[in-house]
C-alpha positions in Angstrom: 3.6 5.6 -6.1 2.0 6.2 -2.6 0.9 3.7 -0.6 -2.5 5.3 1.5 -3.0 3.1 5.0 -5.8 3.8 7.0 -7.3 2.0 10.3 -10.0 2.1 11.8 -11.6 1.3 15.2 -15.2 1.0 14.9 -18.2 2.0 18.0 -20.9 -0.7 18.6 -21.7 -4.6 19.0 -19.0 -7.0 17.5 -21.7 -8.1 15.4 -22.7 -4.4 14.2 -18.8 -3.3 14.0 -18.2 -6.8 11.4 -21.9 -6.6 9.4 -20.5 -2.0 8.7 -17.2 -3.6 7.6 -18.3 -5.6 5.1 -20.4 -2.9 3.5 -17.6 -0.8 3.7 -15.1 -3.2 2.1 -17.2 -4.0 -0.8 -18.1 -0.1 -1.2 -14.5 0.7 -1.3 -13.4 -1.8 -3.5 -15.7 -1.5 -6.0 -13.9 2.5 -6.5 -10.9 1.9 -8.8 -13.4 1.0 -11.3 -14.9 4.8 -10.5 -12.3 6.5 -9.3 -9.2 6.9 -12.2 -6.7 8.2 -9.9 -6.9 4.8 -7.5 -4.8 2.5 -8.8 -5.4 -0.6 -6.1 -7.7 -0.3 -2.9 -8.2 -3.4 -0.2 -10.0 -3.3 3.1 -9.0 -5.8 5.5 -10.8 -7.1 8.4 -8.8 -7.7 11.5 -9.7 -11.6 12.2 -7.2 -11.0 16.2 -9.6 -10.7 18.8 -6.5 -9.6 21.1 -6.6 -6.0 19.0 -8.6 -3.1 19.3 -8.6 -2.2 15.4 -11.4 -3.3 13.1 -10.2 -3.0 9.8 -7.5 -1.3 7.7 -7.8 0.2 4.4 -4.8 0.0 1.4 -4.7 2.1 -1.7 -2.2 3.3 -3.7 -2.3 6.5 -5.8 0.4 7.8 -7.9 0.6 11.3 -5.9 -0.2 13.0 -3.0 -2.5 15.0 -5.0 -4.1 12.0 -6.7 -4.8 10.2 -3.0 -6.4 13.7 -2.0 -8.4 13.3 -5.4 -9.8 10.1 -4.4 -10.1 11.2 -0.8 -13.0 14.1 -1.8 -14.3 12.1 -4.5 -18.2 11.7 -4.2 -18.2 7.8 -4.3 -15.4 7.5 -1.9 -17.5 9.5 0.5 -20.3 8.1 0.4 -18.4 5.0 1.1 -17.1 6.4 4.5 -20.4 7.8 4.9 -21.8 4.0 5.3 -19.0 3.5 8.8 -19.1 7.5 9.6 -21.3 7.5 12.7 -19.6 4.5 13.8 -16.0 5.9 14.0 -14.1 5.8 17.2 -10.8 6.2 16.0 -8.5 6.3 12.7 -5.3 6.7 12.0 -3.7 7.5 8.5 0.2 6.6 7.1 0.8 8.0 3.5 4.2 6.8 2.8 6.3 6.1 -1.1 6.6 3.0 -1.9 9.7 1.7 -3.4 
């Protein structure tokens, strides 16, 4: 099983960065019920004011191939199209979990 972790930090007001999150959260969560290949997706919202990252996406995917799958799947990007012009930065761990 692979464990997908993504973070990202997001351009705008605090208010504008949170209000994208949300819609992003519930757009990516809703996609294990679309996607077969995604076994478990969560988006977290960073609550520490003291760090520069706005949220971090979880999924897991049986394979490398399955996480690509779900990476170019057209509900998945249309979720990312929702935070996509507000992107500063993200960084992405694929790692096996054990």
């Amino acid at each position: 099983m692979i464990r997908h972790v993504v973070t990202f930090r997001l351009r705008g007001s605090e208010a504008e960065r949170r209000a994208a999150a949300m819609k992003f959260k519930e757009a990516i969560e809703a996609l294990p019920e679309v996607i077969d290949v995604l076994k478990k997706v969560e988006v977290g919202i960073n609550m520490n004011p003291a760090e520069t990252y706005d949220m971090a996406l979880i999924a897991e995917a049986e394979t490398l191939a399955d996480v690509a799958a779900y990476s170019a799947h057209p509900a998945h990007v249309a979720a990312v199209g929702i935070i996509k012009p507000m992107i500063e930065s993200r960084t992405c761990v694929d790692f096996v979990m054990r």
